[in-house]
C-alpha positions as CSV (number, residue, x, y, z in Angstrom):
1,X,-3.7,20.3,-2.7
2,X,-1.8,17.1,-1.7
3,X,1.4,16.3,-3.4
4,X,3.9,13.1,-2.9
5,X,7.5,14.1,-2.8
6,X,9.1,13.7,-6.1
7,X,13.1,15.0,-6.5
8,X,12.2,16.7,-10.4
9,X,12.2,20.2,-11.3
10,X,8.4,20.3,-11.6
11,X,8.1,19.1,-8.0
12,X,10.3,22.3,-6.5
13,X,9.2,24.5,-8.9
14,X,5.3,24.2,-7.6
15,X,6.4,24.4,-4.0
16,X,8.3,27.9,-5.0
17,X,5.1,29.3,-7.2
18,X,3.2,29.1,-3.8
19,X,6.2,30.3,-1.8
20,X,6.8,33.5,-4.5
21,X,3.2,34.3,-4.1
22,X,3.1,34.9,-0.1
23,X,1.1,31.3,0.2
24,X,1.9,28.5,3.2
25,X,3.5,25.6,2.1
26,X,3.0,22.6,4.6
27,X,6.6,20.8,4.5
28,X,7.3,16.9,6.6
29,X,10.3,18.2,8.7
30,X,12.1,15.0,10.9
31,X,10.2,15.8,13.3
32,X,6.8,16.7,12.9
33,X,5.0,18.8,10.2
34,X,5.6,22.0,9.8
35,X,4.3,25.3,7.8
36,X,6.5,27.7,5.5
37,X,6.3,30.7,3.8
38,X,8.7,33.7,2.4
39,X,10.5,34.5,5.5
40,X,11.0,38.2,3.8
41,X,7.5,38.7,2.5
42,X,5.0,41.0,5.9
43,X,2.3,39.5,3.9
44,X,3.0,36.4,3.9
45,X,4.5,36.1,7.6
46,X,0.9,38.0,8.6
47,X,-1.1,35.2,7.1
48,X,0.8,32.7,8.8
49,X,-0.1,34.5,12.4
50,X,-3.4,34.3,10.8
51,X,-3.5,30.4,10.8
52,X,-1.2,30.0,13.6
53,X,-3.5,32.2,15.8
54,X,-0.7,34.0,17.3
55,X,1.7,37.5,16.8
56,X,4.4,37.7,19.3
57,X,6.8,35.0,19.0
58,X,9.3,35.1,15.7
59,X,9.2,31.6,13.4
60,X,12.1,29.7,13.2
61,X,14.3,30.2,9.7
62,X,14.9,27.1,7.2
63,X,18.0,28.1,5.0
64,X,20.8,26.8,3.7
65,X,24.0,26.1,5.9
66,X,25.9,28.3,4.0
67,X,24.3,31.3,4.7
68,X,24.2,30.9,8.4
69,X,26.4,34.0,8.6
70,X,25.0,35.6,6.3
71,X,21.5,36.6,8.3
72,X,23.4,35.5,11.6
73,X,26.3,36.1,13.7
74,X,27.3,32.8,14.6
75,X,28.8,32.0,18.1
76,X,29.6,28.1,19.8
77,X,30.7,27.0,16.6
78,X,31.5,23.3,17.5
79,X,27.7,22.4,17.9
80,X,26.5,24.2,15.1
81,X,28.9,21.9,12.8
82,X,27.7,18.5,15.0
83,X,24.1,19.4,15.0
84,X,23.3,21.4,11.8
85,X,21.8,20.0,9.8
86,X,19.2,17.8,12.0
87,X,16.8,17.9,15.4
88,X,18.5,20.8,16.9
89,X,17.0,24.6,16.9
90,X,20.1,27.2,17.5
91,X,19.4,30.6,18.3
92,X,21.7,33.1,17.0
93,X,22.5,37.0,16.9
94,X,20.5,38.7,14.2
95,X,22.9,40.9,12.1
96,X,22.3,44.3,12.4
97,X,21.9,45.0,8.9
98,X,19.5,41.9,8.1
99,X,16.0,43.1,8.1
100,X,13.1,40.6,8.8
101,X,9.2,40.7,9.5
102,X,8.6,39.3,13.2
103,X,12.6,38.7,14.0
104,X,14.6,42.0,15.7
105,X,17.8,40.7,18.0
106,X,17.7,37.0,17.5
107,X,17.4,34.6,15.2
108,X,16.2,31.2,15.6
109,X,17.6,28.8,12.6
110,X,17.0,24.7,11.9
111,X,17.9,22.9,9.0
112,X,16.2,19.5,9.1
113,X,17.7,16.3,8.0
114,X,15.3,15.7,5.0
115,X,16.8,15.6,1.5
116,X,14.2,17.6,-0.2
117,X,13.9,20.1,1.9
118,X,18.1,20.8,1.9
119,X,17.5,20.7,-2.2
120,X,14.5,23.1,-1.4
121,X,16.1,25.8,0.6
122,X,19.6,24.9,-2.1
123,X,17.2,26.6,-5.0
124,X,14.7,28.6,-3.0
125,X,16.9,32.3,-2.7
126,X,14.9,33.1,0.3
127,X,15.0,31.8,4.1
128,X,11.8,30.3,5.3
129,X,9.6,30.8,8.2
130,X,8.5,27.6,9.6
131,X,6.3,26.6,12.8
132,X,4.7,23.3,13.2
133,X,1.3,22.4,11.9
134,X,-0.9,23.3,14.2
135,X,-2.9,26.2,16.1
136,X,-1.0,27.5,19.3
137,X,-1.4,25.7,22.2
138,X,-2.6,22.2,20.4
139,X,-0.2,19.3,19.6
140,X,1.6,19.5,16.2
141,X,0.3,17.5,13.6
142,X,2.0,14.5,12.4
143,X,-0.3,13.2,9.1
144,X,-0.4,14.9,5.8
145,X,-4.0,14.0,5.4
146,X,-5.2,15.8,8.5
147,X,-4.1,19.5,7.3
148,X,-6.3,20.0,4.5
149,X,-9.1,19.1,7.0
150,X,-7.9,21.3,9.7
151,X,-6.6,24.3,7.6
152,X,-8.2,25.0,4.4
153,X,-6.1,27.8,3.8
154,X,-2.7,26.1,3.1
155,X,-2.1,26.0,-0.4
156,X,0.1,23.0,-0.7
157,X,0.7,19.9,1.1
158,X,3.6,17.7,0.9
159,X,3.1,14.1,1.6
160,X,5.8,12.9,4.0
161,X,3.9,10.1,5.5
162,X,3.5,10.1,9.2
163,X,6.2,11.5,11.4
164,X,7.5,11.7,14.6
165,X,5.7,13.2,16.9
166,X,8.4,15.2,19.4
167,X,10.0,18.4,18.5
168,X,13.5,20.1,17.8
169,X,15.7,20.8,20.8
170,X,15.5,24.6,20.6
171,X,19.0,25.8,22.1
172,X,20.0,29.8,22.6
173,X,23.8,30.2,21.4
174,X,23.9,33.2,22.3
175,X,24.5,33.1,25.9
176,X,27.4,31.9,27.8
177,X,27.3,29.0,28.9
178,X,24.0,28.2,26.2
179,X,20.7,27.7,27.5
180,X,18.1,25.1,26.5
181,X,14.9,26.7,25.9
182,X,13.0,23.6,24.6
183,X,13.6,20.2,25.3
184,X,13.0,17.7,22.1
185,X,14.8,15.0,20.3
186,X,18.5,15.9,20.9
187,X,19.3,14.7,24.2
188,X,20.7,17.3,27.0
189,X,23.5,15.2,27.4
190,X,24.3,14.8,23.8
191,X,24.9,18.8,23.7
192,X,27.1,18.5,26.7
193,X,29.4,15.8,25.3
194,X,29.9,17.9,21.8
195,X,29.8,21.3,23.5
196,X,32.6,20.0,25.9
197,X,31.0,21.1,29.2
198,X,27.5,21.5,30.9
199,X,24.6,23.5,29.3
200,X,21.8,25.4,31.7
201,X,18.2,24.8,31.2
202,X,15.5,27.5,31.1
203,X,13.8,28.3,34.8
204,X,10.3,27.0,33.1
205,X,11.6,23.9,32.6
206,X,12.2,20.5,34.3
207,X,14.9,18.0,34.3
208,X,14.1,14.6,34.2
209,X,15.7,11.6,36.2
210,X,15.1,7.9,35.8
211,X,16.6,5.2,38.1
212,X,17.1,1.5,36.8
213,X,17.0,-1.6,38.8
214,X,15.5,-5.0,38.1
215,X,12.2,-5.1,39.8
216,X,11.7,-1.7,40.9
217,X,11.2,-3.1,44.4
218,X,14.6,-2.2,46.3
219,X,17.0,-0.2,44.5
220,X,15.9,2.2,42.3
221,X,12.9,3.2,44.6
222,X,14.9,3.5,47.4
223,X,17.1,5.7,45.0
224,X,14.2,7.5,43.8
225,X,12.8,8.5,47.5
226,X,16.3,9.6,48.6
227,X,16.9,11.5,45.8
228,X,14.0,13.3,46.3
229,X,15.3,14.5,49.6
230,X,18.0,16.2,48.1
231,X,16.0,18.3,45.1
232,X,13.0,20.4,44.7
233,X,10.7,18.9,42.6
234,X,10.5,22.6,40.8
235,X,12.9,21.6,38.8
236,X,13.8,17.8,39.1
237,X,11.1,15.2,38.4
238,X,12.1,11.7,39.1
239,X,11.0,8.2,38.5
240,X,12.5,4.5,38.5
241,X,12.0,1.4,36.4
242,X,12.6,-2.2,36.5
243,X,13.9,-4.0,33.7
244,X,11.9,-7.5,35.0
245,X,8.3,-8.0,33.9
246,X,7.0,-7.2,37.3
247,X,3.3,-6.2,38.5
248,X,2.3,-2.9,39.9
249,X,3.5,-3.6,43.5
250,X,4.7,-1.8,46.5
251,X,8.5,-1.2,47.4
252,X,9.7,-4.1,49.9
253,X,8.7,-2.9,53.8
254,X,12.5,-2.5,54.3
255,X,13.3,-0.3,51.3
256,X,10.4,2.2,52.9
257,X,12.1,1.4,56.3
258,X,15.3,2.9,54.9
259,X,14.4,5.7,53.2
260,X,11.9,7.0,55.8
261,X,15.3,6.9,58.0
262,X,16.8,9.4,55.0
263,X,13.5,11.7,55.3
264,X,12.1,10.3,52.0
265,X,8.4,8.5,51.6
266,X,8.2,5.6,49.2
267,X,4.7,4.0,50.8
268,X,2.9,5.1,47.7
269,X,5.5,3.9,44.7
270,X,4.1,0.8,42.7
271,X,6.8,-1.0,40.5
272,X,6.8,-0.7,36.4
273,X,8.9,-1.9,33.7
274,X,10.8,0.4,31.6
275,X,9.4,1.0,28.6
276,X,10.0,3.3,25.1
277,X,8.2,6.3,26.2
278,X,10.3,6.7,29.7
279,X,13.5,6.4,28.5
280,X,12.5,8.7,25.9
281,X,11.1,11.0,28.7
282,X,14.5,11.0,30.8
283,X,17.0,13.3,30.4
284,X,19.7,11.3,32.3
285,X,18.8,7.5,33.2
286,X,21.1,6.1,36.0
287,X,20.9,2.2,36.3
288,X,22.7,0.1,39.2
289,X,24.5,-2.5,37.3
290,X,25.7,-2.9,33.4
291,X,23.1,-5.4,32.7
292,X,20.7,-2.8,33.3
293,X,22.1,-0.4,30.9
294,X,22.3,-3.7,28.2
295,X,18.5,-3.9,28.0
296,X,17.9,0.2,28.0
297,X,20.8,0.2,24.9
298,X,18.8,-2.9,23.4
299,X,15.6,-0.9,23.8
300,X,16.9,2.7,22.3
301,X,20.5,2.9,21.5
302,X,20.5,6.4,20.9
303,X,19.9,6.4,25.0
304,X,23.1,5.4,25.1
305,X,24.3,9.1,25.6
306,X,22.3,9.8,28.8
307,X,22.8,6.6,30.3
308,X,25.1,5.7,33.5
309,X,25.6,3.3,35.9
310,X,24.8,5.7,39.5
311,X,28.0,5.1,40.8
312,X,29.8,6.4,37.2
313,X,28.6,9.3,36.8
314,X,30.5,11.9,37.2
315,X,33.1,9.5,38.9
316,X,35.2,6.3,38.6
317,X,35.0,4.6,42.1
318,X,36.6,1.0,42.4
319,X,33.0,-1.0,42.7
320,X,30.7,0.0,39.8
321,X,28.0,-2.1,41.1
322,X,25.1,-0.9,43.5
323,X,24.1,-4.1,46.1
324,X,20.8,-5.7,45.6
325,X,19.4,-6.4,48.6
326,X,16.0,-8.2,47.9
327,X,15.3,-10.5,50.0
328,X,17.9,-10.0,52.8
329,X,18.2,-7.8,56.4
330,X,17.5,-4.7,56.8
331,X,21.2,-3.9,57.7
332,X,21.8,-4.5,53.5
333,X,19.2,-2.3,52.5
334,X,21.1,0.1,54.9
335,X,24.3,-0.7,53.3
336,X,22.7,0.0,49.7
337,X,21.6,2.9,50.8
338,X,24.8,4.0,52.3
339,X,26.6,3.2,49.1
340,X,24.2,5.1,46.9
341,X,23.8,8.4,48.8
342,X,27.6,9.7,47.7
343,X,26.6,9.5,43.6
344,X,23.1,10.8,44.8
345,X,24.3,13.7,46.1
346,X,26.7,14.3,43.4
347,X,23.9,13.8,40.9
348,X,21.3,16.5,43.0
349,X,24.4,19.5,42.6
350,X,25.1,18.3,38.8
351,X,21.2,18.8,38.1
352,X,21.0,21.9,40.1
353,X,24.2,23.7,38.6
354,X,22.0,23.6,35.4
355,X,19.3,26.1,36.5
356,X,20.9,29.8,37.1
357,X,18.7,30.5,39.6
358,X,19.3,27.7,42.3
């Protein structure tokens, strides 16, 4: 059964009956959707396995804010208060008295930003186990209509329209300094700036590096190849962007020149615009002058967190901007380069301090 969200006692009520009877309840989260049952009831934590078509990993708990402490021991307090409720998975001590099917040492816990679900889990006495709507291994589903089709044994389906596709940020609080686990909506950086200094990343995953010039010709390649030098793609991937409507063309022979002279290879790089989907990929995007950071905070201003001009980050030199050289010697593309490589390396050991292994 498909139902539209409605904020009356009848509405709640319904979702409850199928909660108090160990039945899956699929919820819109602000991220994708996701299904819930009675995050105390075997049963009905066994029949979401069942559907999920997995046993080993714990579900994350939806509860109320107010009884974060009461299942959990709660630990880097600061992002908890920022972050909770929204886009951000924390992952806490279990207390030692709380018993729970699927969950021994740690918790994980997400309240979403959605009003009827913070009403839900208000009235509900009961945390919920959630996962997103969809078999392991596939993508998540983001349209109510599609879960009946796809999973004829949830009960109940609440209509939240279609939703975002990415997922929570899943962080582990209970490690000093905290360690990302999953990358998703809330940025890296974000984290950083609330948490007061730098977060690590878990050794399966990547961090991500844009570079921003205008065409994608000169700068930001030549960036790009150099940088390239300087990390292992194991854990670093990195790209550049134009913010000019340019065609998929090479780097300019002189940019090549230069960073074959740093070890690097850039023969192969074509030129693209930035667009919605890179920025969102990126976990830090470092452009070569403000007017290149204008059209990325015009694009997505929540980027604004993660964006830098190269020479700022981490730094305050005296001359922001990086030299365009288009068009001139090679002795400027050497000077560019020059200029660059300081903030490149600074960038490659603020990147590689994140992963506890390198």
């Amino acid at each position: 059964m498909i139902i539209k969200i409605e904020h009356t006692d009848k509405f709640y009520r319904q979702i409850i009956r199928v909660l108090e009877k160990s039945g899956v309840v699929a919820l819109p989260t602000d991220t994708v959707y996701g299904f819930a049952v009675n995050g105390t009831s075997p049963d009905a934590v066994r029949k979401l396995n069942n559907i999920k078509g997995r046993h080993e990993k714990p579900y994350t708990l939806f509860l109320p804010k107010n009884k974060i402490e009461q299942y959990a021991i709660i630990s880097k307090r600061k992002i908890i208060e920022y972050f909770i409720p929204g886009t951000l998975t924390i992952i806490l001590k279990k207390k030692i008295e709380i018993s729970l099917p699927g969950i021994t040492e740690k918790i994980g816990i997400r309240i979403p930003r959605v009003d009827f679900i913070i009403k839900l889990l208000s009235m509900y006495n009961k945390p919920l186990a959630v996962t997103s709507a969809n078999l392991a291994g596939q993508s998540p589903l983001t349209d109510a209509s599609e879960i009946p089709e796809k999973f004829v044994e949830i009960e109940l389906v609440v209509d939240g329209g279609r939703l975002k596709s990415k997922a929570s940020t899943v962080i582990d609080l209970t490690t000093a300094p905290p360690i990302i686990k999953r990358k998703g909506i809330v940025p890296i950086l974000e984290i950083e700036k609330v948490y007061g200094r730098r977060v690590l990343l878990d050794s399966r995953l990547k961090f991500n590096l844009l570079f921003v010039c205008s065409g994608n010709t000169c700068r930001s390649p030549m960036a790009e190849g150099i940088f390239r030098t300087l990390v292992s793609d194991e854990y670093c991937d990195v790209k550049s962007a134009g913010t000019l409507p340019m065609g998929a063309g090479p780097p300019a022979p002189f940019a090549q020149d230069v960073v074959a002279e740093y070890g690097g290879e850039i023969a192969g790089h074509r030129s693209q615009t930035i667009t919605t989907e890179l920025i969102d990929w990126a976990d830090l995007i470092l452009v070569m002058e403000y007017k290149h950071y204008d059209v990325i905070w015009e694009m997505s201003p929540n980027a604004a967190v993660k964006t830098f001009l190269l020479k700022e980050y981490k730094r305050r030199p005296k001359y922001n901007k990086i030299f365009d050289p288009v068009g001139m010697a090679q002795e400027y593309y050497r000077k560019t380069a020059a200029d660059m490589l300081p903030s490149l390396k600074i960038v490659a050991n603020d990147i590689r301090k994140r992963f506890r292994s390198m």
